[in-house]
N, C-alpha and C positions, 0 to 999 in steps of 0.2 A: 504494500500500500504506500510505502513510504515514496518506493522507487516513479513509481504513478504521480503523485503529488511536487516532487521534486522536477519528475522529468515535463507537468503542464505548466508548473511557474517558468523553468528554463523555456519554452517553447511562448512562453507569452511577454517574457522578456524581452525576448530578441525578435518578436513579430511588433511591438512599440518602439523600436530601436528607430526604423525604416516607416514614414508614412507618406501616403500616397493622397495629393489634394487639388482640386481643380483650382486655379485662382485667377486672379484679370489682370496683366497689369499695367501696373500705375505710372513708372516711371525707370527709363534704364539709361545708363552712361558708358560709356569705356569700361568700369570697370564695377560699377555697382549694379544692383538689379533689383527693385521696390516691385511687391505684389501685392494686392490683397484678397485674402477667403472669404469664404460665404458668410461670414462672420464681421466684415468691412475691419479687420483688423489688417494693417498694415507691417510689412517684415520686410527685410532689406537684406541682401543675400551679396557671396561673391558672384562674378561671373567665371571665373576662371576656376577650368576642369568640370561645365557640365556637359551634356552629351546631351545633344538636341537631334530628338528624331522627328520627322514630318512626313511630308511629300504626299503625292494622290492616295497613295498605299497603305499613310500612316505607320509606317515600320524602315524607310529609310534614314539613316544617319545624315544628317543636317550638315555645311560647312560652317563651323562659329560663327568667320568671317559675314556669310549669307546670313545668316539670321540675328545678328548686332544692328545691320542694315537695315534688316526690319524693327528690330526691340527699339533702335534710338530712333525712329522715326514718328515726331510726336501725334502725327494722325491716329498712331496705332495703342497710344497710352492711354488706358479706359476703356478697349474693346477688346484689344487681343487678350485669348483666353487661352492659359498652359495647364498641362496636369503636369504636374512639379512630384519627385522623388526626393523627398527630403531625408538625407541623414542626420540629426543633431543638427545644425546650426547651418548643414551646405546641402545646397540642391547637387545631387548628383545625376540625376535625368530632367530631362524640360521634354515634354509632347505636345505641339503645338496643336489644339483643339481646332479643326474645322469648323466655319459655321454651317450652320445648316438652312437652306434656300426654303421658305416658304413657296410653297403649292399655289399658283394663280385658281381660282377658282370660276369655274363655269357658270354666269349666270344668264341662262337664254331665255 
């Protein structure tokens, strides 16, 4: 019993180590990166060493370069939406969230 109780705390441990969260963001520079969660709470991250995947596929490997391009472009501040892998204190993945197209609707 013991080994059962030991071994779900270790397994719940290190599953809150690692969390996974949509967020919008706010504001990015060269080297900093402001987001905020469904919660309008505001967090400021490095940029440097996250791995940004995107593309039509959503499972390609992003170029930093390309996607800095888009983050400091201030049209995109307040819209663009990432699901962020945050370890402790550092994004380690960014998934750039598609938007999703609204359906025209037929009315004859």
């Amino acid at each position: 019993m013991k080994k059962i109780v030991l071994a779900m705390l270790a397994m719940f441990a290190t599953a809150g180590l690692t969390l996974a969260a949509v967020v919008t963001l706010v504001k990015c520079d060269d080297k900093k990166i402001t987001v905020k969660d469904a919660d309008d709470k505001e967090m400021t991250y490095d940029v440097e060493g996250i791995k940004f995947i995107g593309g039509k596929d959503g499972k390609t490997e992003m170029k930093t370069e390309t996607v800095m391009k888009l983050l400091t472009n201030e049209k995109m501040w307040g819209k663009a939406k990432m699901d962020i892998t945050v370890d402790g204190k550092k994004i380690t993945e960014a998934k750039m969230v598609r938007g999703t197209k609204k359906k025209k609707t037929d009315k004859n």
